[in-house]
Structures are given as C-alpha cells and as structure tokens.
C-alpha positions in Angstrom: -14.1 -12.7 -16.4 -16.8 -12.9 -13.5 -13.7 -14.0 -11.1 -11.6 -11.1 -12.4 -14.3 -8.2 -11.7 -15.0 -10.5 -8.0 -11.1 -10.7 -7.4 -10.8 -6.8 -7.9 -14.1 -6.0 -5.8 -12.5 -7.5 -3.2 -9.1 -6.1 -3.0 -10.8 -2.6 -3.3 -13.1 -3.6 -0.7 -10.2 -4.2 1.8 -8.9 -1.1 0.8 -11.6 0.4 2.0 -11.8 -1.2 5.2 -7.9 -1.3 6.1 -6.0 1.9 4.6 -9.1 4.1 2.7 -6.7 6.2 1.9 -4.7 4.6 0.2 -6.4 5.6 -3.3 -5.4 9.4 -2.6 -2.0 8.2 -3.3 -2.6 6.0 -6.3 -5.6 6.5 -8.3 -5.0 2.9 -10.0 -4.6 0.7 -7.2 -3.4 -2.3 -10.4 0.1 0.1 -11.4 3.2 -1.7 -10.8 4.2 0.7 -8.0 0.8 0.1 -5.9 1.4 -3.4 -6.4 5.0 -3.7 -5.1 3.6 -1.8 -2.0 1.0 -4.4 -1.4 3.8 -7.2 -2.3 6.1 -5.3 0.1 4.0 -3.4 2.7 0.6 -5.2 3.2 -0.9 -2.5 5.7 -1.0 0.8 6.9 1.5 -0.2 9.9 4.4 -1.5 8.1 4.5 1.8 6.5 4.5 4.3 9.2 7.4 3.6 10.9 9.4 3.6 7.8 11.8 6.2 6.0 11.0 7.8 1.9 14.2 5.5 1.3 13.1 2.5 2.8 10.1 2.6 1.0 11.7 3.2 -2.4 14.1 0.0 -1.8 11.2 -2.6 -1.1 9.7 -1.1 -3.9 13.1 -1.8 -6.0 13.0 -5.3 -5.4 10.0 -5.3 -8.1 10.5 -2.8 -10.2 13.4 -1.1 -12.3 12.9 2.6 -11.6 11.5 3.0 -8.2 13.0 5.9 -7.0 13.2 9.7 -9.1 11.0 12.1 -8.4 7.9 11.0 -8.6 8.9 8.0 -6.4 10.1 9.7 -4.0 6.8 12.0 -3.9 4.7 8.7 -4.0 6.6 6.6 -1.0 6.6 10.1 1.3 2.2 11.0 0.3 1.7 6.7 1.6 4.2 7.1 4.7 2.1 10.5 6.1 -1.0 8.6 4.8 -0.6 5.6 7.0 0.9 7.5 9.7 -2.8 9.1 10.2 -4.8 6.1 8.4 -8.4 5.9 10.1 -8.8 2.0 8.4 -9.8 -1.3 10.8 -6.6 -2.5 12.4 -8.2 -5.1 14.8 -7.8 -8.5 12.1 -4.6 -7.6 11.3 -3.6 -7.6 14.9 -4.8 -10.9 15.7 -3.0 -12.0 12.1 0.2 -10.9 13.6 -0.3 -13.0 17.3 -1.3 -16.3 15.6 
C-alpha cells in the first residue's frame, strides 16, 4: 500500500513539474483516457503539434470508444493546453539527445 500512495505522489508530482495543466483536462489523472495519453503522448510536446484526430487514434489503440463527443472535447482542451503549457521542458530535452 505504502508503494501505491509513493508511486501515485510521484506521477502527480511530474505532473506538476512537466504539464501542470494537465489536471484542468482530467480531474482523475488514473481514467483510462488520461492513461492512454501518458502511454501514447508522454509530454506536453508530443501533443502540440498534433490534430483532435490524431489524438483520438493513439488514444484508440488502448481503448474501445475514444472518439464521440466528449473525446473529441478532451483530445482538443489537452492539444491548446500543451500548446501554451508553462511546465519544465529542460530533462525532457536532454532525454530526447541521448
């Protein structure tokens, strides 16, 4: 149990340091949609450039009904999220070079 409540501290700590607004889009960062985006779209970048469509299809790879309305909603609040995300981009940069 101690691990579990560690394990989530964490991830909502990074949230808070790479994409804080990320919980304006999803107020439970453990639903099956917020976890296909962190499966599919790790950071704020890989989002921004992309389309509401392109979202909803890495998002179909893990789930049965990604798209619909509320989908669609959902992918287009985190693309103009990310687009203007104030989170730390500096380790994720040096991820990418190594």
């Amino acid at each position: 149990m101690t691990n579990s409540v560690r394990l989530q501290n964490r991830i909502i700590r990074w949230l808070d340091i790479r994409f804080p607004e990320y919980i304006s889009v999803f107020k439970d960062w453990a639903c099956k949609r917020s976890l296909a985006t962190f499966k599919e779209f790790p950071s704020p970048q890989d989002l921004a450039s992309l389309s509401v469509s392109e979202v909803i299809t890495g998002w179909r790879e893990h789930m049965k009904r990604a798209g619909g309305s509320t989908g669609m909603q959902k992918a287009a609040q985190l693309i103009a999220h990310a687009k203007s995300s104030i989170g730390e981009t500096t380790a994720l940069c040096i991820n990418k070079i190594t």
